[in-house]
N, C-alpha and C positions, 0 to 999 in steps of 0.2 A: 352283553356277554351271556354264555349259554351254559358253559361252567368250564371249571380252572381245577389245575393241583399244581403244587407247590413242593419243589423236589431239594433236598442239598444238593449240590455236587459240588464236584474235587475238583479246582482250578489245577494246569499244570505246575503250577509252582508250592503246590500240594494243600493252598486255604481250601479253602468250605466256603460257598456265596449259594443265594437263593437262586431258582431257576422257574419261573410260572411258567404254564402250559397252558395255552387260554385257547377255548372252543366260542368262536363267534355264531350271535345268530345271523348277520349278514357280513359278507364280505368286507372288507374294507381296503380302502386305498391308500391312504399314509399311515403306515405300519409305526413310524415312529411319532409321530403324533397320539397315535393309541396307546403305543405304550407308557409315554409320559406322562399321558394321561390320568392311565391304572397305575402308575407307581406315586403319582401324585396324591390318587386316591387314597392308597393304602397307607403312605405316611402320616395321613389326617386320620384314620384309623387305627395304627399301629405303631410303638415305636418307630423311629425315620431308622435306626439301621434293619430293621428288622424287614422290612420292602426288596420284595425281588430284584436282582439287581440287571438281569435279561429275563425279556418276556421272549416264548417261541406263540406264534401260530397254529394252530393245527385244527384237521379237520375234522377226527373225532379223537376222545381219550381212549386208550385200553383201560378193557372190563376185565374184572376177572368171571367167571361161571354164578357167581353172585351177584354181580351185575355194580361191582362195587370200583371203584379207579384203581387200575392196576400200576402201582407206585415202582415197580420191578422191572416193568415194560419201560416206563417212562425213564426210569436212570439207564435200561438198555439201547433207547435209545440217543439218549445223550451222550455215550460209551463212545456210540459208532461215528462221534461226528470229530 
């Protein structure tokens, strides 16, 4: 992994669940195998509710001009889906 954020979002039924954005260094080919993975991970790390509940893919994060994860982008674009 090449790095990740971790966003709330609003489920339709109006809860709050986790959503990670993870930036791979290589491709990968079973997406859900990875993600079980990283969530398997994170429950040996963190409280077990506390682990994102969907992982997205993606190919790089928004920056803001500080070169910092842009958390605004990332719920923008979870809005649009």
């Amino acid at each position: 992994m090449h790095e990740c954020a971790v966003v709330a979002v609003e489920l339709p039924d109006c809860r709050t669940t986790l959503k990670a954005f993870v930036v791979l260094n290589d491709e990968i080919l079973d997406t859900e195998a990875t993600t079980r993975q990283l969530q398997d991970y994170v429950k040996q790390k963190l409280a077990p509710y506390k682990y994102p509940r969907t992982v997205e893919f993606i190919r790089e994060l928004p920056k803001t001009g500080t070169g910092k994860i842009d958390r605004q982008a990332l719920l923008k674009i979870e809005s649009r889906r």
